[in-house]
C-alpha positions in Angstrom: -9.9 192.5 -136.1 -12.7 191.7 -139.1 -15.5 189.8 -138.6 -14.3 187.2 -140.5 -11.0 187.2 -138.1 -13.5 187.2 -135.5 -15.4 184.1 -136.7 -12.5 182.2 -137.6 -10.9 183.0 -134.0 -14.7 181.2 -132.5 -14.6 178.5 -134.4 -10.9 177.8 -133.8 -11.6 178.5 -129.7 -15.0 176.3 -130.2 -13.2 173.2 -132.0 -10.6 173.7 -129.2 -12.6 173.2 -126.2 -15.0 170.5 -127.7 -11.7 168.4 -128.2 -10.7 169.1 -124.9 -14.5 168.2 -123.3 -16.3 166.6 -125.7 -17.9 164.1 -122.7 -18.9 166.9 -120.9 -20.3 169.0 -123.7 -22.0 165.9 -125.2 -24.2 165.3 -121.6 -24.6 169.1 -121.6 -26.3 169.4 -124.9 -28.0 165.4 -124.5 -29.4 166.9 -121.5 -30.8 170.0 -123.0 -32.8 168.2 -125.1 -34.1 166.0 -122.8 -34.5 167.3 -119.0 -37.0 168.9 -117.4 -34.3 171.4 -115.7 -34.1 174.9 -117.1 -31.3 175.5 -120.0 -29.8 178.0 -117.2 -29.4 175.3 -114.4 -27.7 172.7 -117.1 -25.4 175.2 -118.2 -24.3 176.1 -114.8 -23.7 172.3 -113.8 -21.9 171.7 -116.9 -19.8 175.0 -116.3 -19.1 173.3 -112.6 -18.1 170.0 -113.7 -15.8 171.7 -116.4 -13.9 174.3 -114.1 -14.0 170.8 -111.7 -12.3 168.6 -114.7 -9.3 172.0 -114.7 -8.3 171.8 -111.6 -7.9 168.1 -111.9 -5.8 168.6 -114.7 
């Protein structure tokens, strides 16, 4: 696979899941730039409440 196979295969996977979890990825970033919490504990919260929102799928 290219690089540029590569990129276009991200983006697509990246454009996926954002439609999918937009609420979820929208707090996630919203809280990045604003909380006192590391960027590690965030991101594991937000991976949490995403495998959480699969499972109620």
């Amino acid at each position: 696979m290219t690089h540029e196979e590569l990129q276009a295969n991200q983006e697509y996977m990246w454009r996926a899941l954002f439609g999918e979890q937009r609420m979820a990825l929208t707090l996630a970033v919203e809280m990045l730039s604003r909380c006192h919490l590391s960027p590690r504990q965030i991101l594991t919260k937000t991976m949490r409440a995403l495998e959480g929102s699969q499972h109620d799928s």
